[in-house]
Z-matrix of the N, CA and C atoms (Angstrom, degrees):
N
C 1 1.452
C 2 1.525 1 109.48
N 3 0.936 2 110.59 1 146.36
C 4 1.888 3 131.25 2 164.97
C 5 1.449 4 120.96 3 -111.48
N 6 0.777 5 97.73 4 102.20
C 7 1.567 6 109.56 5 172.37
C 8 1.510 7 129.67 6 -135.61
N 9 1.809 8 86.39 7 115.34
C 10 1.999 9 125.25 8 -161.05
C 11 1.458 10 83.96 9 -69.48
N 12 1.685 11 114.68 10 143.86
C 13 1.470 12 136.84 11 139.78
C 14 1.276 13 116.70 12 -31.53
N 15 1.266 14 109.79 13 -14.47
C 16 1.601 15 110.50 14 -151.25
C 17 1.434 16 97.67 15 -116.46
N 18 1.409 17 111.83 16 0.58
C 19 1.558 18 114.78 17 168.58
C 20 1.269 19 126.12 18 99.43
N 21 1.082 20 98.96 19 -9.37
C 22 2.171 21 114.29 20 170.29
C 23 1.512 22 109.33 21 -91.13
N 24 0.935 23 100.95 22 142.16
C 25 1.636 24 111.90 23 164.94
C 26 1.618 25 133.09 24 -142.43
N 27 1.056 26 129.94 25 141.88
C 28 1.548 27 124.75 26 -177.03
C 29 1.699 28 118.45 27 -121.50
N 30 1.058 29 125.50 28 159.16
C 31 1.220 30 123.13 29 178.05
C 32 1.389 31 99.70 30 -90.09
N 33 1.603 32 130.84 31 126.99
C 34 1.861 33 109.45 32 160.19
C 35 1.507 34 92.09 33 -132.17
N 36 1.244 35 104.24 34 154.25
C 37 1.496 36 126.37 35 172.94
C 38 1.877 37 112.15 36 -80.29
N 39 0.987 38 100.05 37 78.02
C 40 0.995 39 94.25 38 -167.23
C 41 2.058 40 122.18 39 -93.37
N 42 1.244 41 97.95 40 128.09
C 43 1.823 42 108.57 41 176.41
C 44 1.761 43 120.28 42 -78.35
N 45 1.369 44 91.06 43 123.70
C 46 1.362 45 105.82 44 178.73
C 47 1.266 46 114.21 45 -168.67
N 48 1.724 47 111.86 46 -161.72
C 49 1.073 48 120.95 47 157.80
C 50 2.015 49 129.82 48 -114.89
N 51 0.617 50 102.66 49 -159.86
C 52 1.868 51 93.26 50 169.87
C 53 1.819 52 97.95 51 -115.63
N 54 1.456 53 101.92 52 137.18
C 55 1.186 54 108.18 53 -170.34
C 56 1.734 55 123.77 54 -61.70
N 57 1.427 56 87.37 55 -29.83
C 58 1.915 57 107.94 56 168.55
C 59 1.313 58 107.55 57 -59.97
N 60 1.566 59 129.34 58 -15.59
C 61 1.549 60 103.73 59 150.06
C 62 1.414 61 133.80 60 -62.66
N 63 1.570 62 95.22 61 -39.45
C 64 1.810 63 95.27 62 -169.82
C 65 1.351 64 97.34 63 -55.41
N 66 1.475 65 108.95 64 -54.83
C 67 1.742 66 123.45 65 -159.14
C 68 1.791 67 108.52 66 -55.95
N 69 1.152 68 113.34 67 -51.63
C 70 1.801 69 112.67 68 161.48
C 71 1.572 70 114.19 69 -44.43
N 72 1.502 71 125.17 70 -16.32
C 73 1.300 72 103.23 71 -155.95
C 74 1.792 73 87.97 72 -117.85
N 75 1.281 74 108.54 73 -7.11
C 76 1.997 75 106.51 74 170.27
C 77 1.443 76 98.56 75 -90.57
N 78 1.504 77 115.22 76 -16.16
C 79 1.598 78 111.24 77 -163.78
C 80 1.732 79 116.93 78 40.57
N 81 1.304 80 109.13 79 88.76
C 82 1.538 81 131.30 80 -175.82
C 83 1.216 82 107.65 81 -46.71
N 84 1.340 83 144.38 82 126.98
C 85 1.429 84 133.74 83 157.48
C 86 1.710 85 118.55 84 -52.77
N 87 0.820 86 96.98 85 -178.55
C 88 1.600 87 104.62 86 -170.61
C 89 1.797 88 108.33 87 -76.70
N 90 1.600 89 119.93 88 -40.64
C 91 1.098 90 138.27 89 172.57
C 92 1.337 91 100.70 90 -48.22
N 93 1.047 92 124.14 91 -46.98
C 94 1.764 93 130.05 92 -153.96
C 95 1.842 94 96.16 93 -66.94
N 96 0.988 95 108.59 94 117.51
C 97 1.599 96 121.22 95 -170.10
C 98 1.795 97 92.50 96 -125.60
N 99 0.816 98 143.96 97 -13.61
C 100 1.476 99 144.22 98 -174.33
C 101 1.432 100 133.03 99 -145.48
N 102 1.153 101 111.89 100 116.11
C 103 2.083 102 83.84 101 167.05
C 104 1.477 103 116.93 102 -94.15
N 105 1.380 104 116.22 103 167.26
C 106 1.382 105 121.69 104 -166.75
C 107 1.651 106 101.59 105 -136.84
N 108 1.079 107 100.05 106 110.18
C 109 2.078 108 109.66 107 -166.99
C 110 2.302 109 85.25 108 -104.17
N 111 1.711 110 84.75 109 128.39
C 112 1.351 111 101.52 110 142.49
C 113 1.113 112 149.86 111 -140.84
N 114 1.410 113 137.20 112 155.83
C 115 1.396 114 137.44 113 -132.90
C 116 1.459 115 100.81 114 -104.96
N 117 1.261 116 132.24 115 144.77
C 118 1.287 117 146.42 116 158.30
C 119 1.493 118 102.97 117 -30.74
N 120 1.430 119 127.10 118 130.10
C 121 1.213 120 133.15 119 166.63
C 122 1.404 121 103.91 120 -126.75
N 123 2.091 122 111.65 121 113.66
C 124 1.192 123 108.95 122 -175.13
C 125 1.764 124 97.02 123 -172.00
N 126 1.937 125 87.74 124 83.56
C 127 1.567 126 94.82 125 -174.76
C 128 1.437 127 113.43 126 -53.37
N 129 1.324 128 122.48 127 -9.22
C 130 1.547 129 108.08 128 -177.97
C 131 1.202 130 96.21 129 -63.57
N 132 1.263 131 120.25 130 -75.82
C 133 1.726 132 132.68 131 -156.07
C 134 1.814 133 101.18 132 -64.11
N 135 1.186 134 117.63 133 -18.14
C 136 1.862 135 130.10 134 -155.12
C 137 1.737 136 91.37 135 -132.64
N 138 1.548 137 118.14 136 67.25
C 139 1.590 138 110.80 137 177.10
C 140 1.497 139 113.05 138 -63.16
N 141 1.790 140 102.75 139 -19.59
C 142 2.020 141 92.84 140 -165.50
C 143 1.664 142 93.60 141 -87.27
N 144 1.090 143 147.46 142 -10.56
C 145 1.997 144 146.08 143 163.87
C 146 1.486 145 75.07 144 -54.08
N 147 1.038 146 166.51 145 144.09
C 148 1.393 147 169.66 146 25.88
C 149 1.647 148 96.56 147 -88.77
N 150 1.665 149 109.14 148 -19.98
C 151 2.336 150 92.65 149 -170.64
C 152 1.943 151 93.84 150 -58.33
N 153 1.026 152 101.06 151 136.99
C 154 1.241 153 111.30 152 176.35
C 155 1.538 154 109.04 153 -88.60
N 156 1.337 155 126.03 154 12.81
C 157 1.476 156 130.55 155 161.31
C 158 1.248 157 125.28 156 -102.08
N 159 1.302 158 122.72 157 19.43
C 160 1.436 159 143.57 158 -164.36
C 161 1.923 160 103.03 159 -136.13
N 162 1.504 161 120.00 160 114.61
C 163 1.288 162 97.59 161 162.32
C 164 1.588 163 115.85 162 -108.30
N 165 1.780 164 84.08 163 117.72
C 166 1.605 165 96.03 164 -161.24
C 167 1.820 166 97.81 165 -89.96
N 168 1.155 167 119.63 166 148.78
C 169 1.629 168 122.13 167 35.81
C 170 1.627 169 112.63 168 -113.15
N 171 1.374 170 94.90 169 155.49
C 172 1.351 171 97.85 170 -165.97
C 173 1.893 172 117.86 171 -73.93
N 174 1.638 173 86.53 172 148.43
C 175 1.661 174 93.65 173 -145.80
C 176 1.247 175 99.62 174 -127.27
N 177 1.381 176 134.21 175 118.45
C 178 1.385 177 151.03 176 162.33
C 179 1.220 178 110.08 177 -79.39
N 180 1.926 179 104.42 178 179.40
C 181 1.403 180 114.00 179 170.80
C 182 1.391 181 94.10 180 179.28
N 183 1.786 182 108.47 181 155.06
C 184 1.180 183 122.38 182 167.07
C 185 1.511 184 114.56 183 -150.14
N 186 1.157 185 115.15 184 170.77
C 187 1.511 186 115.84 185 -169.44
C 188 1.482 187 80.68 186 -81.86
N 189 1.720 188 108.83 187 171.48
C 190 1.507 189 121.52 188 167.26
C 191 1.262 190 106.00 189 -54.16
N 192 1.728 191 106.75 190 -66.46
C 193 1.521 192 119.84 191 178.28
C 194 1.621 193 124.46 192 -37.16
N 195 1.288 194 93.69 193 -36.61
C 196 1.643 195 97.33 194 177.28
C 197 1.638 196 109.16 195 -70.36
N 198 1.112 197 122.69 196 -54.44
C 199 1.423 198 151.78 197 155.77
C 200 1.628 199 110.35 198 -16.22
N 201 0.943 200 98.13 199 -49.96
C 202 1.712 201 97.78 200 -166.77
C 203 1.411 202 107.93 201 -101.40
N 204 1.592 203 113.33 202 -3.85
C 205 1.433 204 129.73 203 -178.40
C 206 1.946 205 92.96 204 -37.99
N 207 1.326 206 112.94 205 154.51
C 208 1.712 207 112.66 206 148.69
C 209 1.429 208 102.21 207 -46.08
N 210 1.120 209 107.60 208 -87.59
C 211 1.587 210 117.86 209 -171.46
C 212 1.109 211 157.85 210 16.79
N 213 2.139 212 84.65 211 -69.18
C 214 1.489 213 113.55 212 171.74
C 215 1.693 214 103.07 213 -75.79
N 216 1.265 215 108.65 214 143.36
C 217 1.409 216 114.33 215 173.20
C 218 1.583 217 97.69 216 -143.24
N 219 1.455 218 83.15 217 174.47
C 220 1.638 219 95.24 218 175.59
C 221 1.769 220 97.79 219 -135.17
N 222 1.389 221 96.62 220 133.28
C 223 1.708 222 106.65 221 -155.14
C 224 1.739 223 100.38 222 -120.86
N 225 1.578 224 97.03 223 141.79
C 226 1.344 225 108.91 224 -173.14
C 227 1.419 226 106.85 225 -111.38
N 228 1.564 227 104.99 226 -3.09
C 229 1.495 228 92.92 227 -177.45
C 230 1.655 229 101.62 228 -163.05
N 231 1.371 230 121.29 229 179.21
C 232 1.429 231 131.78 230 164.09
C 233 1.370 232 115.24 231 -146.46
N 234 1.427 233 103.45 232 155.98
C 235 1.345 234 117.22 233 175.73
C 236 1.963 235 100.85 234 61.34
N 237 0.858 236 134.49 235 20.50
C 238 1.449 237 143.17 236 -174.45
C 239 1.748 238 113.13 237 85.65
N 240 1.326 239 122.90 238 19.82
C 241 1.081 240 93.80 239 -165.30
C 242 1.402 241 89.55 240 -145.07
N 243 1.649 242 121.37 241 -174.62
C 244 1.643 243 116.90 242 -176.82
C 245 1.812 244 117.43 243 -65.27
N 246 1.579 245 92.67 244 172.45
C 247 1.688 246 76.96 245 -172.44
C 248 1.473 247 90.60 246 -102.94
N 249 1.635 248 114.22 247 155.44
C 250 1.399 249 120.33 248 -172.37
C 251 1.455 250 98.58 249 -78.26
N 252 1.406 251 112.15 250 173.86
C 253 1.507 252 101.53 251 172.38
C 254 1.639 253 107.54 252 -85.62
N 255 1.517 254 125.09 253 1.84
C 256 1.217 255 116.30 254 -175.21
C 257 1.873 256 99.83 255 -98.32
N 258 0.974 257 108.58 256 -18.21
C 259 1.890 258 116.27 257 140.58
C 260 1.270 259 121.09 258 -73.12
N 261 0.691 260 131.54 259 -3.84
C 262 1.921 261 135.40 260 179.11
C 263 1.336 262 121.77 261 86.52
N 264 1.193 263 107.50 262 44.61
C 265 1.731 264 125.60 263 -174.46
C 266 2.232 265 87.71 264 -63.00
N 267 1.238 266 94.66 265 152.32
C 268 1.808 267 134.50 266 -22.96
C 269 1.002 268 117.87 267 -82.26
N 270 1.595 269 114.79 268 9.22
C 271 1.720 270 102.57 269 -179.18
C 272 1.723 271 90.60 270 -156.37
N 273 1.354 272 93.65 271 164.70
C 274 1.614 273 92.07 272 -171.09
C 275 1.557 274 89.49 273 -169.35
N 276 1.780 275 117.26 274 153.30
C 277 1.780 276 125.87 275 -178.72
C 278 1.825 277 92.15 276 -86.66
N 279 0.842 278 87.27 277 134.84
C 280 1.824 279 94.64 278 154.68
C 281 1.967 280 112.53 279 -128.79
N 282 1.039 281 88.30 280 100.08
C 283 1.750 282 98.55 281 -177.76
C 284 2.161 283 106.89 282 -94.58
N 285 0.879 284 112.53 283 68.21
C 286 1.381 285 129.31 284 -173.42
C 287 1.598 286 118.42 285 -18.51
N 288 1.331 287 97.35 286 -36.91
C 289 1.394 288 108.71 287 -166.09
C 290 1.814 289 119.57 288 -108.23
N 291 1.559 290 100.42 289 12.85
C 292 1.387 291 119.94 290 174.65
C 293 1.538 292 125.64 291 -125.45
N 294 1.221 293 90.89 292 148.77
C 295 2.429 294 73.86 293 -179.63
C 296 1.140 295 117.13 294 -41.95
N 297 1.565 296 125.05 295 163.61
C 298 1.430 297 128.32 296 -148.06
C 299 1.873 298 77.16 297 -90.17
N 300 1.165 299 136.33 298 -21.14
C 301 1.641 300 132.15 299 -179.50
C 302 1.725 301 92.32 300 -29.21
N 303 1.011 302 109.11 301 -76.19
C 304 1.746 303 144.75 302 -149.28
C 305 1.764 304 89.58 303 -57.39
N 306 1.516 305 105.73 304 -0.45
C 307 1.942 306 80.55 305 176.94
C 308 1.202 307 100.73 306 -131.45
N 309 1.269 308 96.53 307 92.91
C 310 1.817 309 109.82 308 -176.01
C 311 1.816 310 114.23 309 -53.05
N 312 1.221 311 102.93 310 164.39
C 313 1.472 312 110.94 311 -167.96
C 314 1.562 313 110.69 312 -113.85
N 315 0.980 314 108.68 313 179.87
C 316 1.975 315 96.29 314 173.27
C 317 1.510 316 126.04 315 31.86
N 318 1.279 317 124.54 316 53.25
C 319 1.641 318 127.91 317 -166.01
C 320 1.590 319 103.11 318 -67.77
N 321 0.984 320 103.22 319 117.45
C 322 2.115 321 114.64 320 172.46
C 323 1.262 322 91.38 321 -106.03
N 324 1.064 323 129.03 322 -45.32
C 325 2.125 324 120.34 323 -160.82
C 326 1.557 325 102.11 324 -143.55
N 327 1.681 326 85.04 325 149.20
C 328 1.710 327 86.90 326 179.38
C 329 1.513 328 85.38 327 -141.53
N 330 1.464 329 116.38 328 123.05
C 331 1.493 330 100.64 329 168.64
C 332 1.972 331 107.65 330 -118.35
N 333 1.183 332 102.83 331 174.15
C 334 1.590 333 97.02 332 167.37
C 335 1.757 334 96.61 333 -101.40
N 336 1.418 335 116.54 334 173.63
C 337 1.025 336 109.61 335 174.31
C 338 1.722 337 114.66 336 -171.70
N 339 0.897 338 148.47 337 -167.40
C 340 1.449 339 130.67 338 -138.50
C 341 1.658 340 96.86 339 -141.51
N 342 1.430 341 110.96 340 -33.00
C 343 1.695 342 119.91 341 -179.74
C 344 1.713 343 114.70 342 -100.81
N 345 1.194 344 135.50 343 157.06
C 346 1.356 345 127.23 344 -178.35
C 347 1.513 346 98.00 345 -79.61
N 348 1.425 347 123.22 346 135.56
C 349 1.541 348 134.31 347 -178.17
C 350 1.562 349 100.58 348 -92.32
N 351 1.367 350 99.82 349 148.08
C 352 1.440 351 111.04 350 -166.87
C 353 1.641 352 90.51 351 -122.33
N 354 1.361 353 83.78 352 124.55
C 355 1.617 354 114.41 353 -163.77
C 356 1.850 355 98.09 354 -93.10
N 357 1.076 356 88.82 355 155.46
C 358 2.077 357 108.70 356 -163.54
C 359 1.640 358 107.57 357 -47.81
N 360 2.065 359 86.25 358 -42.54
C 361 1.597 360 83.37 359 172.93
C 362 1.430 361 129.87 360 -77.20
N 363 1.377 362 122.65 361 -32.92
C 364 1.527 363 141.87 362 153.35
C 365 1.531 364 112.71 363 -22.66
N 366 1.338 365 111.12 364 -42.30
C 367 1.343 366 126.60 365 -176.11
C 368 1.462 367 102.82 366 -65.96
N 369 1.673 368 87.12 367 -75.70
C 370 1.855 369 94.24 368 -154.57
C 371 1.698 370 99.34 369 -63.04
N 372 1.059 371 121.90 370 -28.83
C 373 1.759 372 123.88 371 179.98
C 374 0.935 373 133.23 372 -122.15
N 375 1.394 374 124.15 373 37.63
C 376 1.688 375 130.57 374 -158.57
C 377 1.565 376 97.65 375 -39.24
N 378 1.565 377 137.84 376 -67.53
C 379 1.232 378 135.21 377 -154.97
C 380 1.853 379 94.55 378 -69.19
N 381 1.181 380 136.44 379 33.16
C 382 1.565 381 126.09 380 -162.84
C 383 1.203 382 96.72 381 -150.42
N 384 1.280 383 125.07 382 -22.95
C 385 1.783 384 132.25 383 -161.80
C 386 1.566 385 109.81 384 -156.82
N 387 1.163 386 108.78 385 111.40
C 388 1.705 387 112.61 386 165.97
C 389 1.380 388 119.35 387 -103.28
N 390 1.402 389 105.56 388 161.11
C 391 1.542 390 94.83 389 -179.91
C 392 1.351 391 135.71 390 -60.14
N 393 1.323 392 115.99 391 -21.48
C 394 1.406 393 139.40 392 168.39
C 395 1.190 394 102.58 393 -36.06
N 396 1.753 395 91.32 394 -103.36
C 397 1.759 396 117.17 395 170.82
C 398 1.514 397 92.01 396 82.88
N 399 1.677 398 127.07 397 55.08
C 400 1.140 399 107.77 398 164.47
C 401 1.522 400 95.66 399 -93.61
N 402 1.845 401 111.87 400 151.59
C 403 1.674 402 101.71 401 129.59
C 404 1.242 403 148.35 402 3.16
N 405 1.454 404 121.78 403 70.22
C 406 1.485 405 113.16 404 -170.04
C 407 1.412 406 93.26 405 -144.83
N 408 1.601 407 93.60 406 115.71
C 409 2.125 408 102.21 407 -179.29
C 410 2.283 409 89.88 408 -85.87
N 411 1.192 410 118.49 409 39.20
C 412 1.344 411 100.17 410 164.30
C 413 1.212 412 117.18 411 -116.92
N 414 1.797 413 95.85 412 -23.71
C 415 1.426 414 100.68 413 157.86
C 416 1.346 415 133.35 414 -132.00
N 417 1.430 416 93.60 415 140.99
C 418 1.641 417 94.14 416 -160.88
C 419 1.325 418 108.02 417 -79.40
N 420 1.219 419 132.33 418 178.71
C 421 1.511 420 156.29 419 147.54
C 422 1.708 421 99.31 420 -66.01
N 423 1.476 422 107.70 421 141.22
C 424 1.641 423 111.28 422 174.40
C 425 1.511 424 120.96 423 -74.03
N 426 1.575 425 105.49 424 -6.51
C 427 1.552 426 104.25 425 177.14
C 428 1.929 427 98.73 426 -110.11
N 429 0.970 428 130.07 427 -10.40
C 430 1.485 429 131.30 428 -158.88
C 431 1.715 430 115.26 429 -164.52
N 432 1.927 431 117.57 430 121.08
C 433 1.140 432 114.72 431 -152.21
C 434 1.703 433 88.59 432 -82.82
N 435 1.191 434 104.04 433 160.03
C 436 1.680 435 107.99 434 173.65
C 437 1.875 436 119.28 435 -96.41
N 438 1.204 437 96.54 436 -4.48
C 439 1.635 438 105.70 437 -163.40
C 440 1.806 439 89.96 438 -72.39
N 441 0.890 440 152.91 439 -51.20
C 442 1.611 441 128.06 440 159.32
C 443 1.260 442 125.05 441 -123.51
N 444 1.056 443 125.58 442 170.21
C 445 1.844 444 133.49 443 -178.83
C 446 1.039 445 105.23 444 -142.86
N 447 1.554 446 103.76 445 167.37
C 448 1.801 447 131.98 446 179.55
C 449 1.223 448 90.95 447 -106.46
N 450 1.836 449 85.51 448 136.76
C 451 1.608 450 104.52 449 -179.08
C 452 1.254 451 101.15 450 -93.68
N 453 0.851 452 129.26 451 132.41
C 454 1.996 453 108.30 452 163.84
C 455 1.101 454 145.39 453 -67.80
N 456 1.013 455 111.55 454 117.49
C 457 2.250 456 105.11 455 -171.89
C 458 1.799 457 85.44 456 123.24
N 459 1.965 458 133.74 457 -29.57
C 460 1.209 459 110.87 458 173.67
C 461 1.025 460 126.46 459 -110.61
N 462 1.106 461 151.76 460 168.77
C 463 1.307 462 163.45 461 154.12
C 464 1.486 463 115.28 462 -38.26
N 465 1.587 464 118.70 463 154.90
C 466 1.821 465 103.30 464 168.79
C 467 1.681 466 103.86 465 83.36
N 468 1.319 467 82.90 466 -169.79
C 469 1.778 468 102.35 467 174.09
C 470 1.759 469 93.75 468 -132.52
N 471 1.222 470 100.38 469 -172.91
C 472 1.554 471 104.69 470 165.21
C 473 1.471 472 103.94 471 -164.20
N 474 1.208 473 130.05 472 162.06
C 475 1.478 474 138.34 473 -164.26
C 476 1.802 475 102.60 474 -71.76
N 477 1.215 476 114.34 475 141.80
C 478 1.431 477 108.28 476 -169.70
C 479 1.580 478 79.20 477 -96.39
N 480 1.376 479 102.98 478 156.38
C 481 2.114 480 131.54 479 174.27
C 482 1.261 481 106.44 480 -90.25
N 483 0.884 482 88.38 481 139.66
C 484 1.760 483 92.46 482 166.48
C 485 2.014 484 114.61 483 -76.43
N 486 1.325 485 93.21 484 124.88
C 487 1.488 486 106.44 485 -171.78
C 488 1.978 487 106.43 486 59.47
N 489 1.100 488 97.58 487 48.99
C 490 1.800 489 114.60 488 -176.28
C 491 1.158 490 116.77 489 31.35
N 492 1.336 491 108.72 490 53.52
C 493 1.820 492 113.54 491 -169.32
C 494 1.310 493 130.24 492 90.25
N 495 1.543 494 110.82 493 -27.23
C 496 1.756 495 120.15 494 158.92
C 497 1.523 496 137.23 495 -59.55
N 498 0.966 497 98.70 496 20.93
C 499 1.909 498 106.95 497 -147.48
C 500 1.617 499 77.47 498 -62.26
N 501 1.247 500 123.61 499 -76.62
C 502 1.442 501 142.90 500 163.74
C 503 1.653 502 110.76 501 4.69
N 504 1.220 503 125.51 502 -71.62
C 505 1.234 504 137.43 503 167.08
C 506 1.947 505 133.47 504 -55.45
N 507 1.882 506 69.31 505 -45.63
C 508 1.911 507 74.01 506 -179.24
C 509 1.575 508 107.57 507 -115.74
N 510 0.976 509 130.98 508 1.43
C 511 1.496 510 116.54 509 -170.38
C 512 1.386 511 120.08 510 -84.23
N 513 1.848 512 120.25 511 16.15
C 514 1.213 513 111.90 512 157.75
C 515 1.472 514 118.55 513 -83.91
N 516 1.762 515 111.05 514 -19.08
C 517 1.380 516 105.45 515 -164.71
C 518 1.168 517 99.33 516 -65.33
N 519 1.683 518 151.87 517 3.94
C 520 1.114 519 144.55 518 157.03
C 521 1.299 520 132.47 519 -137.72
N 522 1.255 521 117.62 520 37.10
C 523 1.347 522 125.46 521 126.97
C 524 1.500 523 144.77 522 5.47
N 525 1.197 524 82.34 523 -53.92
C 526 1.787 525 89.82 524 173.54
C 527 1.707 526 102.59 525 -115.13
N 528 1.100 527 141.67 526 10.71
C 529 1.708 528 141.55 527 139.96
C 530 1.360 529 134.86 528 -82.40
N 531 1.158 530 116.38 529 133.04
C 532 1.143 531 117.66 530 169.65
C 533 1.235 532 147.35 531 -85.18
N 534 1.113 533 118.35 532 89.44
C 535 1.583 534 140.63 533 -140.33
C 536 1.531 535 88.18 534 -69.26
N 537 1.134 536 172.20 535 42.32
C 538 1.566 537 158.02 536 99.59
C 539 1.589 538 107.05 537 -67.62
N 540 1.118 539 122.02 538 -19.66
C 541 1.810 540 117.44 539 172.51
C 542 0.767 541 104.71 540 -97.66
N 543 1.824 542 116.07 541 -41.00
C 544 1.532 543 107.85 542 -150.89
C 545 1.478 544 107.54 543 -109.99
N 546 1.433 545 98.94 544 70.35
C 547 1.821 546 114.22 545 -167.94
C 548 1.665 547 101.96 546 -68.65
């Protein structure tokens, strides 16, 4: 599942792998508390990286823990087939249980890193975007309530899940946070 800040969501089948392969096979040091994903920067093909209110290139992050989840993968394709580059060919994060922000597109760099990375949106909107950014219909976004979304392809709204149906899977990795700050 994908599920936009903005309150839509879709089901896609999405092709990949789980990201805890790559990360098992650099074997992370102990320091490494985060990963830090960056996005292809290439105003030819990318004319809007020219808004000069954005400092691009666009920049993710995840805890290790989040990172090594099953879950998170990094996907080469959907629906069975390659991913376009207007899907984020050739590789792109899909973190299931966080706004679709958090699954960067076009991956050039993945580093580990020791400080939490402050992601493009973090930047331009700290009070609008946290690093988290899980799924949570308790708290809304200041432009858009989170308590339900449109799926696409149905009719209606439907009640948004907590962590988009994962609560089950992921809701120990934060346990000890407080998901109304720590959006």
């Amino acid at each position: 599942r994908l599920r936009c800040v903005e309150a839509w969501s879709m089901v896609i089948p999405w092709v990949g792998f789980p990201l805890a392969e790559l990360l098992r096979e650099v074997e992370p040091q102990a320091e490494a508390k985060y990963v830090r994903f960056e996005t292809l920067l290439d105003p030819e093909q990318m004319p809007g990286v020219s808004a000069p209110w954005y400092n691009w290139p666009y920049v993710e992050g995840l805890t290790i823990e989040e990172a090594m989840h099953d879950l998170t993968i990094l996907s080469t394709g959907l629906y069975g087939k390659d991913l376009l580059p207007q899907n984020g060919a050739p590789i792109r994060l899909v973190v299931p249980w966080k706004y679709g922000f958090k699954s960067i597109k076009s991956i050039v760099r993945i580093d580990l890193v020791d400080t939490m990375p402050t992601s493009l949106w973090m930047a331009a909107a700290p009070n609008e975007y946290g690093f988290y950014a899980n799924v949570n219909p308790n708290v809304n976004h200041p432009r858009w309530s989170q308590s339900s979304e449109r799926r696409i392809g149905e009719g209606g709204r439907r009640p948004t899940l907590m962590f988009n149906g994962y609560e089950e899977e992921v809701a120990h990795l934060y346990s000890d946070l407080d998901l109304t700050t720590n959006f």
